[in-house]
C-alpha positions in Angstrom: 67.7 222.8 107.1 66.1 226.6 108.0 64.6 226.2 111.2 60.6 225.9 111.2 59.6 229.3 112.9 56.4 231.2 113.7 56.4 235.0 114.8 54.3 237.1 116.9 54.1 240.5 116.6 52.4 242.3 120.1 52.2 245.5 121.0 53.7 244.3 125.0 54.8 241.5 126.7 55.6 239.7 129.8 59.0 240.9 131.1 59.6 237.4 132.7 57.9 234.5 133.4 57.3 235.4 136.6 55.5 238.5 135.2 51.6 237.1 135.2 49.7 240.3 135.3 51.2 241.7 131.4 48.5 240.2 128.6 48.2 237.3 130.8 45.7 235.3 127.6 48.3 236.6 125.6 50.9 234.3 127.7 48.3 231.7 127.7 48.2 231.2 124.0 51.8 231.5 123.5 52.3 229.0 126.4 49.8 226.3 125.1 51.1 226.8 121.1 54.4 225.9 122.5 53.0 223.2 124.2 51.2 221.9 121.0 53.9 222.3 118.9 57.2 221.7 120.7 59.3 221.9 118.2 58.4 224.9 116.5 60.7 228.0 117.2 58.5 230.4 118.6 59.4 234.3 118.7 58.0 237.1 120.1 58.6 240.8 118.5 57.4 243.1 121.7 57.1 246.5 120.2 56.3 248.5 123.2 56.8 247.0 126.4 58.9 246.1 127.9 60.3 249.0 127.5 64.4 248.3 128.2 65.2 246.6 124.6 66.6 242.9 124.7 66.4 239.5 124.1 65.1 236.7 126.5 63.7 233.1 126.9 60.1 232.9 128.3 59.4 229.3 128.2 61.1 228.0 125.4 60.4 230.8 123.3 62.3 234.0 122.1 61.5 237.3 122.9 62.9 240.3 121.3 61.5 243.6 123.5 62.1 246.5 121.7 61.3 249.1 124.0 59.2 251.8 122.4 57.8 253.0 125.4 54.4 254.1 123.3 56.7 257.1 122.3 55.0 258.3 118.6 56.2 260.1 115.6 59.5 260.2 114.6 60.4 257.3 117.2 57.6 255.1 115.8 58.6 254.8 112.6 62.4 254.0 113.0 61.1 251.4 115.3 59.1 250.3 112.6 62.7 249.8 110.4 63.9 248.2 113.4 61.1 245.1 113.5 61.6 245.4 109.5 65.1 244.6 109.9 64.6 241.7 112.6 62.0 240.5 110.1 64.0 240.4 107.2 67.1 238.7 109.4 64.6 236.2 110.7 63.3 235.0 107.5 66.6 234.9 105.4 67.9 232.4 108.4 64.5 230.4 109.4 61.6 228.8 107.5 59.3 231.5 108.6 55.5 229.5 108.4 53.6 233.0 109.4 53.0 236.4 111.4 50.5 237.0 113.8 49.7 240.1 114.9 47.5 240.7 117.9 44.6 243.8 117.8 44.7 245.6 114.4 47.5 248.4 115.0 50.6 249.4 114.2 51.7 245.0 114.8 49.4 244.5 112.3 50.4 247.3 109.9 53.8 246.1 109.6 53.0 242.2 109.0 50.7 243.2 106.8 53.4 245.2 104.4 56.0 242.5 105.4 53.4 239.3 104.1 53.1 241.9 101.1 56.0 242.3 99.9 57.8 238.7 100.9 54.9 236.6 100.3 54.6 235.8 104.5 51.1 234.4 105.7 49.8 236.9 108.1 47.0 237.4 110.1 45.4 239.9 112.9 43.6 239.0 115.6 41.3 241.7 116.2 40.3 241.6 119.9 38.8 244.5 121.2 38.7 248.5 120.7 40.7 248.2 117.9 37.3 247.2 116.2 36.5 250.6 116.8 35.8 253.4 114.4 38.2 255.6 115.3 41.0 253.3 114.2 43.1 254.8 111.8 45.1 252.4 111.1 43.1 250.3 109.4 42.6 252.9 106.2 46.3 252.2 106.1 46.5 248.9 106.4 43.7 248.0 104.0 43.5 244.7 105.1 41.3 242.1 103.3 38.7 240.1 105.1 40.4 236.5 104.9 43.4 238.0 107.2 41.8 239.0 109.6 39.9 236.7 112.7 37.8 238.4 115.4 37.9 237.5 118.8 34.4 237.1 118.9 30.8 237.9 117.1 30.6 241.2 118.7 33.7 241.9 117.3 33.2 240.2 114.2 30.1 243.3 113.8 31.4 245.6 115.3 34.6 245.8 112.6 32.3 245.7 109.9 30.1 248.7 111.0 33.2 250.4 111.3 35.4 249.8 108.5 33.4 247.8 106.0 35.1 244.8 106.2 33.9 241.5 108.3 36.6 240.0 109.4 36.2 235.6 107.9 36.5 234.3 111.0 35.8 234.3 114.5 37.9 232.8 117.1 37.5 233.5 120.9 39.3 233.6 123.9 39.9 230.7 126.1 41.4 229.3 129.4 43.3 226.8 130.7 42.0 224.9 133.4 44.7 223.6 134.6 45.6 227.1 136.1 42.5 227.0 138.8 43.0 226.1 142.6 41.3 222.9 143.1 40.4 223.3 146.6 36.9 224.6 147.1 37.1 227.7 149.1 34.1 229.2 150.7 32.0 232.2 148.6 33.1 234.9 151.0 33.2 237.6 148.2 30.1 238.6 147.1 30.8 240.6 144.6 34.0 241.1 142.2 35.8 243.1 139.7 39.1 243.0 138.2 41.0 245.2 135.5 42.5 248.2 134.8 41.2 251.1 136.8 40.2 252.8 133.9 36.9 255.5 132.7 36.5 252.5 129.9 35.7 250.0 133.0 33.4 252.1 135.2 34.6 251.5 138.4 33.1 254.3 139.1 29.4 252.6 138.7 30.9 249.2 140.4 31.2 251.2 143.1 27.8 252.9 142.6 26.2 249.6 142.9 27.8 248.2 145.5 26.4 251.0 147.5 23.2 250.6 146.5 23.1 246.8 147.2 24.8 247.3 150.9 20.8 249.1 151.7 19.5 245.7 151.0 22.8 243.5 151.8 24.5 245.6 154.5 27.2 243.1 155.3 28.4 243.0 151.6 31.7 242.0 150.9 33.0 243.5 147.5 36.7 243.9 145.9 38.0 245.4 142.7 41.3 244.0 141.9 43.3 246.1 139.7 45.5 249.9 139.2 45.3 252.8 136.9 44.3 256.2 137.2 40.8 255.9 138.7 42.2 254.5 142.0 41.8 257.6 143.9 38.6 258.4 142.7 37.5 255.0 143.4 38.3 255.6 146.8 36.9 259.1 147.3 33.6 257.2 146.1 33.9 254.5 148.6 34.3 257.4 151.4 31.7 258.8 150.0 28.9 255.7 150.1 30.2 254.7 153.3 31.9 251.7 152.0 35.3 251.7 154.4 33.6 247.9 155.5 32.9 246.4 152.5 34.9 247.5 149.0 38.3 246.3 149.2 40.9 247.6 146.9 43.5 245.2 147.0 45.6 246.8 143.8 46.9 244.4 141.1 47.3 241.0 141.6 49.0 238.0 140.3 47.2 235.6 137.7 46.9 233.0 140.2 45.7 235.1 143.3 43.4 236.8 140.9 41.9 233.3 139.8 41.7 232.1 143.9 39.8 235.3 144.2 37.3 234.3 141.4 36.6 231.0 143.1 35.9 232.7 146.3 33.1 235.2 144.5 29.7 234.9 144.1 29.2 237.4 141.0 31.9 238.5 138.7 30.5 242.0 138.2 31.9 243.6 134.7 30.8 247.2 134.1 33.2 247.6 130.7 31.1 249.7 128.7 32.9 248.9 125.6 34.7 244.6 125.2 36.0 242.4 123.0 35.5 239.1 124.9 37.0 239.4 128.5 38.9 236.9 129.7 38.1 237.5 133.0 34.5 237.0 132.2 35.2 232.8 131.2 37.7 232.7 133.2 35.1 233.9 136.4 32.5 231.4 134.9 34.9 228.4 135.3 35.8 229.3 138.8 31.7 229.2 139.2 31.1 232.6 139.9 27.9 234.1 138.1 28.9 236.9 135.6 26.9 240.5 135.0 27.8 242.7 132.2 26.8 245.0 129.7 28.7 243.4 126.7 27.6 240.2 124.6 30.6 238.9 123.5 28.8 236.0 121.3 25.8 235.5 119.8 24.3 232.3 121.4 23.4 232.7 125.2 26.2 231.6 127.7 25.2 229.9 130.9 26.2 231.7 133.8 26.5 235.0 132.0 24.0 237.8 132.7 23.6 240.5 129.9 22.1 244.1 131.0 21.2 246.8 129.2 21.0 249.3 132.5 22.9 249.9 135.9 19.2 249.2 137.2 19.0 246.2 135.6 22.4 245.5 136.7 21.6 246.3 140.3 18.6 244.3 140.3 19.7 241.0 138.6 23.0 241.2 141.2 20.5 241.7 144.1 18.5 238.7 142.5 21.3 236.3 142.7 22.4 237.1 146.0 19.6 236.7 147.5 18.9 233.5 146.2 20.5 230.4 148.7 19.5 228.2 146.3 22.1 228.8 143.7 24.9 226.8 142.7 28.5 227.8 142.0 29.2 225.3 139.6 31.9 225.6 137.0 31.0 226.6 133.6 33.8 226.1 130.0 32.8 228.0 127.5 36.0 228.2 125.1 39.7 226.3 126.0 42.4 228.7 124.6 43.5 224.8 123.7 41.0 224.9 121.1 42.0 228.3 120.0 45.6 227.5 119.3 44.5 224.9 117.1 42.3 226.9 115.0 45.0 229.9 114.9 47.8 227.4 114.1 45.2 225.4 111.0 45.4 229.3 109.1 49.2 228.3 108.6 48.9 224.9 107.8 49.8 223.4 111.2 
């Protein structure tokens, strides 16, 4: 009997499993489906990282890097007849239940032809800028509304706006938390921010109010955990406010020093000016720091989550909280990626 197998199509993925940092709620959800269903044969396509092609185990499941490197054109497309290949191999040998594809791309594009023309269940799990307008490939995929599931109402709106098409359902990012430290460490970080040092995050404005809070708060203690591009600029503005004593840019850290660092905050400040549903953001929540940002992921209010319209407002509603003593750091669950899994895994009949 064909073995019962599932396949995820993603544009990167961890090189190891001691690589935290690549996708890390991407590793979650594979992780947990594994867990949930032990004995189906999980397999990962990874079209563009990492970028030496091979084959490995990551807990219990396969993955097959292909190593595009995010190299375009020509490249692109016999990489395409590559996955087309292994997809064809992999269903003529297993009984392949379905193909998800995460963010609406080029994954997407070729388990949606591959469902097409083999009959394969496959959906997209929109999560973020590919909901944007400028995303070409959705005139090319022509997807239909039932395939595809947005990682959140924003999302759900924002695709719709877009491209026309409102995505059927909506299913958000989770945690695990099991992964938090369950010591209780002392709130010595007022004020944090973690991602890639991007224009898209706004480090830039972090930095902006950090400054202007140290003329109320002048022994603030900040941190912005993360590399990219930005990181020099970042630090010319931290020369430039005078902030040698309290920014700390500590580069990119692991998942779990990342998630001590969370527990040690007092606000989890997220100037993104453009989000799908963060994972940092619930993830922050449940370590019980208060979170500030500019995006609603969801439509209903979520406690412990400021949303501002303004870097004034911003400013002002971070001053507010830190200057309250009265506040509690208590943890708050929004979504389990447990919960998640399940309702992925129900769209193929598990």
């Amino acid at each position: 009997m064909k073995p019962e197998t599932f396949v995820i199509l993603i544009p990167g993925f961890a090189a190891s499993e001691s690589d935290s940092t690549c996708l890390p709620s991407q590793q979650l959800f594979v992780k947990l489906l594994k867990e949930k269903f032990p004995g189906l044969n999980v397999v990962i396509l990874a079209f563009q990282y990492p970028f030496i092609p091979g084959k490995y185990d990551w807990h219990h499941c396969r993955v097959i890097a292909l190593g595009g490197k995010g190299r375009s054109k020509l490249f692109r497309l016999l990489l395409w007849k590559r996955i087309w290949k292994i997809l064809k191999q992999l269903n003529k040998e297993n009984n392949v239940i379905g193909l998800l594809s995460f963010w609406c791309g080029e994954c997407a594009l070729v388990g949606h032809r591959f469902s097409k023309k083999y009959g394969t269940p496959h959906y997209c799990w929109i999560r973020g800028q590919d909901a944007k307008k400028n995303n070409n490939y959705v005139s090319r995929i022509k997807p239909s509304a039932k395939e595809l599931v947005a990682v959140s109402d924003f999302i759900q709106n924002e695709f719709e706006t877009n491209h026309g098409i409102k995505p059927q359902l909506v299913i958000p990012n989770g945690i695990d938390t099991r992964e938090f430290p369950n010591e209780n460490s002392p709130r010595d970080i007022d004020v944090l921010g973690a991602g890639s040092l991007i224009q898209l995050k706004q480090f830039d404005l972090f930095t902006n109010v950090i400054g202007k809070l140290k003329k109320n708060i002048p022994g603030i203690s900040a941190m912005v955990c993360g590399k990219g591009p930005e990181e020099n600029n970042l630090k010319h503005l931290i020369n430039e406010y005078d902030l040698h004593n309290n920014l700390v840019l500590p580069g990119e850290l692991s998942h779990p020093e990342l998630l001590n660092r969370m527990k040690r905050s007092k606000i989890f400040l997220h100037t993104s000016n453009y989000e799908g549903f963060s994972a940092v953001c619930i993830e922050a929540l449940y370590a019980g720091a208060k979170v500030i940002s500019f995006c609603k992921p969801m439509k209903q209010n979520i406690p412990g989550w400021y949303i501002v319209n303004t870097k004034e407002e911003m400013l002002q509603m971070a001053l507010d909280i830190l200057s309250n003593n009265s506040i509690e750091y208590a943890p708050v669950l929004p979504y389990e990626m447990q919960a998640s899994v399940e309702k992925i895994m129900l769209l193929f009949g598990k």
